[in-house]
C-alpha positions as CSV (number, residue, x, y, z in Angstrom):
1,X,0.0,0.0,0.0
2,X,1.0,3.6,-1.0
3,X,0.3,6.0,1.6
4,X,0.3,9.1,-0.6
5,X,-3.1,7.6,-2.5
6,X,-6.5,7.9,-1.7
7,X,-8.4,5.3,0.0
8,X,-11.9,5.1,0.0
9,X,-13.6,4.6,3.5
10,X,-15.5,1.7,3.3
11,X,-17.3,-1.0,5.5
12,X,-17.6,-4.7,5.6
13,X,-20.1,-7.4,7.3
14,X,-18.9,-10.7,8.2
15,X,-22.3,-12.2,8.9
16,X,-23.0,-15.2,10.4
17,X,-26.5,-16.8,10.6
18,X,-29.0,-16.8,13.4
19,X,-28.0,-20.2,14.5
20,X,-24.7,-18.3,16.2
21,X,-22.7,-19.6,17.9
22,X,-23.6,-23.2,17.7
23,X,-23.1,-22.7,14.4
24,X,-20.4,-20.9,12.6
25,X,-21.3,-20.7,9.4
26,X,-20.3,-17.4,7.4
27,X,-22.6,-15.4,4.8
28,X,-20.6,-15.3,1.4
29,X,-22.4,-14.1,-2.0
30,X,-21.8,-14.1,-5.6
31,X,-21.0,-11.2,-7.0
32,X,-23.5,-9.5,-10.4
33,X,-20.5,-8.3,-12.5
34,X,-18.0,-11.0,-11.7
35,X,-18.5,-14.3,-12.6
36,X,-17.6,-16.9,-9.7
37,X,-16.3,-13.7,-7.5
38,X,-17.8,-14.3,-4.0
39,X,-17.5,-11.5,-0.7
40,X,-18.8,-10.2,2.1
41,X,-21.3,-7.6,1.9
42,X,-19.8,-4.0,1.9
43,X,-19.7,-0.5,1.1
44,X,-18.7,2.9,1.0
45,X,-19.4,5.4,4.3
46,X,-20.6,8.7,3.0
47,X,-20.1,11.9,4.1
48,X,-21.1,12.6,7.8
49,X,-21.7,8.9,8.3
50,X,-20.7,6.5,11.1
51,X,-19.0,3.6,10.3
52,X,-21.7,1.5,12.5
53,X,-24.6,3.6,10.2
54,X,-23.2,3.1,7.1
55,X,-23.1,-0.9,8.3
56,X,-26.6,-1.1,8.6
57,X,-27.5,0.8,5.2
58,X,-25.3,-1.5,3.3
59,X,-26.6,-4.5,4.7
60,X,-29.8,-2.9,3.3
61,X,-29.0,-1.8,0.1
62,X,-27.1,-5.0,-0.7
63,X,-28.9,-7.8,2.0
64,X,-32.3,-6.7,1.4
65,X,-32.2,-6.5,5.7
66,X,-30.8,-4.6,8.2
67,X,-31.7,-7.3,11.1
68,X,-28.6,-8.1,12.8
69,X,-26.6,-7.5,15.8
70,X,-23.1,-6.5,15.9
71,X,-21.0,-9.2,17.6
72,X,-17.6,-7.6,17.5
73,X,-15.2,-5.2,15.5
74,X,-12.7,-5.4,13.8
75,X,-10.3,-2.8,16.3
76,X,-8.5,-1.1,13.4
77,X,-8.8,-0.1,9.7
78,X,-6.9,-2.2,7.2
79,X,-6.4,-1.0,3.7
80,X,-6.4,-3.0,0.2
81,X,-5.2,-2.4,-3.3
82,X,-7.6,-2.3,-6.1
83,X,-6.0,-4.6,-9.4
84,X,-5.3,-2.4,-11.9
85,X,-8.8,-3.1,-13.9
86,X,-10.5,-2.5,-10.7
87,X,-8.7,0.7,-10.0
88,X,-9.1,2.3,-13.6
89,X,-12.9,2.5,-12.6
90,X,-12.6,3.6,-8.7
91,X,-10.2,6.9,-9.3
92,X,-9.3,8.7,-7.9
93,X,-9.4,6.1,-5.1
94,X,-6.3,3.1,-5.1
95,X,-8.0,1.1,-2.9
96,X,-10.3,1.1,0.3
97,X,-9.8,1.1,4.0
98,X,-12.3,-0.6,5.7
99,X,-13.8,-1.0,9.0
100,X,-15.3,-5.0,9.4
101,X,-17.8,-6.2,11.7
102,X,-19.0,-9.6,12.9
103,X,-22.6,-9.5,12.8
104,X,-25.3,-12.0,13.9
105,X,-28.7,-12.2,11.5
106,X,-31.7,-12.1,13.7
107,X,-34.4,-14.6,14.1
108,X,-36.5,-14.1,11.2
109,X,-34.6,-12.1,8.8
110,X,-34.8,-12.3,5.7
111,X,-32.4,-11.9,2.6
112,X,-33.4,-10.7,-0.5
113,X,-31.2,-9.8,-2.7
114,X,-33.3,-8.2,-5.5
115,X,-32.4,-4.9,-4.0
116,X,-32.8,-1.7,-6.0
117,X,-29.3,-1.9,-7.6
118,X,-28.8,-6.0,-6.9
119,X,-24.7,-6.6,-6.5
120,X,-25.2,-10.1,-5.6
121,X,-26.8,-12.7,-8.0
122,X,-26.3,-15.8,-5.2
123,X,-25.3,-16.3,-1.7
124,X,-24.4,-19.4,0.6
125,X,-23.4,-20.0,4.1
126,X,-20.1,-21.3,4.3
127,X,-17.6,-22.9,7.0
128,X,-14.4,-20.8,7.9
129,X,-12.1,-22.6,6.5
130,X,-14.4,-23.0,3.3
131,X,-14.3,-19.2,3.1
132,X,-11.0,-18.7,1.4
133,X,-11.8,-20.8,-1.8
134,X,-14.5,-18.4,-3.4
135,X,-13.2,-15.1,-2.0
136,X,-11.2,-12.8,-4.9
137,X,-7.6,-13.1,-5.1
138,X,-7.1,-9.8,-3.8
139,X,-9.0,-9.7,-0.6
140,X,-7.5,-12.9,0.8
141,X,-4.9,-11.2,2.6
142,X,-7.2,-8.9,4.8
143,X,-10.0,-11.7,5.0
144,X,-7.3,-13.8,6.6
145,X,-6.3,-11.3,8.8
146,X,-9.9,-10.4,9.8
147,X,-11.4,-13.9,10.6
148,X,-7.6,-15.1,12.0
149,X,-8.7,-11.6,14.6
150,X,-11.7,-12.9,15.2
151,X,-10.8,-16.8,15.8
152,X,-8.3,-15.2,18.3
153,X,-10.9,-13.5,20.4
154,X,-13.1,-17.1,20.0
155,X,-16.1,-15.6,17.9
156,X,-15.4,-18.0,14.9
């Protein structure tokens, strides 16, 4: 990572169903515009926006729900490079730093993910160590980190 680019704030869910913790199955979904390209929901936090807000209205937007409880966070930002055919769209912006949060679906939530603007065409649970065989090539390094932070602490 450069540190004299820009890096767009962002936010990330790690989701896990409402069956936490006896089971620890992770939320994963197929992305619309990239074939086979599976991640966790996120976004970007606009202007005058909490991190914890702009959580919740992603989870919307992308989810089709907002029903979950926050479990833990992430304690710091980490940063990622876009690939270059990524980061041709995105300027001025060379990759994101994002916040991540473990959140827990509520009973009776529902996904939908023929949202307004659908980015998902598919979704799955998956088992942690499952995880890192759908996720794109460049996120693995701070999807490691995240869910090795949150094993750690005993949450996955």
């Amino acid at each position: 990572m450069t540190h004299n680019l820009f890096y767009r704030p962002n936010v990330a869910a790690i989701i896990v169903s409402s069956e936490y913790p006896e089971t620890k199955q992770i939320f994963i979904a197929e992305r619309t515009d990239l074939e086979g390209v599976w991640q966790f929901p996120q976004g970007g936090i606009d202007e005058g926006e909490s991190s914890e807000e702009a959580l919740f209205r992603e989870l919307k937007e992308e989810i089709g729900t907002k029903k979950v409880e926050i479990i833990a966070e992430y304690p710091d930002w980490i940063a990622y490079d876009f690939p270059p055919h990524i980061a041709a769209k995105m300027a001025p912006y060379a990759g994101q730093k994002q916040r991540y949060y473990l959140v827990r679906l509520k009973p009776g939530a529902k996904i939908d993910l023929d949202t307004k603007h659908p980015e998902f065409k598919r979704y799955r649970f998956v088992g942690v160590d499952e995880l890192f065989d759908h996720i794109a090539h460049f996120k693995k390094a701070v999807y490691e980190q995240v869910i090795s932070h949150f094993r750690a602490k005993g949450y996955l």
